[in-house]
N, C-alpha and C positions, 0 to 999 in steps of 0.2 A: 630195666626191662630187657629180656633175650626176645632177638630177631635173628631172621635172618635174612642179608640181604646176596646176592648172587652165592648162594650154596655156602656164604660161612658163618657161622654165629656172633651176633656182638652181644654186648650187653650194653646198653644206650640208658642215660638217664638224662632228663631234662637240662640239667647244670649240669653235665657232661658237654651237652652238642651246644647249649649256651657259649660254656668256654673257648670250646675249637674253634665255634662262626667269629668271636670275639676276634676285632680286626681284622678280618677278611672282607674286601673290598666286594660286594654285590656286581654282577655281571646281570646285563640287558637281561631283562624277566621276559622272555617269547611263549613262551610254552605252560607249564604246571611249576607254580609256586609256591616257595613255606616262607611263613612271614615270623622272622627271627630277632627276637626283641623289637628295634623298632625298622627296621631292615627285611625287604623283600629279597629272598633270594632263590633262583631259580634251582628246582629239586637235584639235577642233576650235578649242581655245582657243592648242594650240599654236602649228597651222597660221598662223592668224590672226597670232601676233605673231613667227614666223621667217618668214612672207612678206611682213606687210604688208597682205594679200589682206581683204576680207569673208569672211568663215566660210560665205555661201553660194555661195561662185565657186571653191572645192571640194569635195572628199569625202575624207569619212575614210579610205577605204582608201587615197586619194594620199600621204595623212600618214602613215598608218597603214605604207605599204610603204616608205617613207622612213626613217621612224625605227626601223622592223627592221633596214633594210642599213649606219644608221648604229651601231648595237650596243644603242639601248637599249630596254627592257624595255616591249612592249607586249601590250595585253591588249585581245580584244573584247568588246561586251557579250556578256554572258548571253542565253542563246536565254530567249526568254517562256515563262514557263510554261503551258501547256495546261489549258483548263479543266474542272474534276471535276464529276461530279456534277448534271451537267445531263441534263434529262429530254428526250424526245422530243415533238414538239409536241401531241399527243390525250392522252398522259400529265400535263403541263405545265398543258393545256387544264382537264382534268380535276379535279387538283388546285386550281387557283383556285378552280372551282366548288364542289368540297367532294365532287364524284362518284367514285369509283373505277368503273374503267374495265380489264376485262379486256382485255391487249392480246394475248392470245396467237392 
């Protein structure tokens, strides 16, 4: 299959990027992952050794929509969690000081 990943074209086939990942040690999965035979590995580490390229002379979605059209199994990160529980700034204010502060 021709892609192209940061402005050059490859031609990528399944048992091609099987080969290359073959023995290449999996690095901490943080972010968007491809799950490569039985091995998780993070997209940008892929990219990096079936192109060659530096890992900042693309993006993951280039990897990312590559390794979907080639068949295998990817995942993006998880959306950030939203944070609870936080006060409004006079309320916030307030508590430091040890005041309580009607805000209604």
């Amino acid at each position: 299959m021709r892609c192209v990943i940061a402005r050059f074209p490859f031609d990528l086939t399944k048992s091609g990027v099987l080969e290359s990942m073959k023995g290449v040690k999996p690095e901490q999965v943080v972010g968007a992952s491809v799950t490569i035979g039985r091995c998780t590995y993070p997209v940008k580490q892929v990219g990096q050794v079936i192109t060659g390229q530096d890992r900042r002379d693309f993006s993951t979605g280039e990897v990312l929509r590559a390794m979907t059209r080639l068949g295998f199994t990817c995942r993006t990160a998880p959306p950030a969690a939203e944070p609870t529980g936080l006060l409004s700034p006079l309320p916030q204010a307030s508590a430091v000081l040890g005041v309580q502060v009607n805000t209604d």
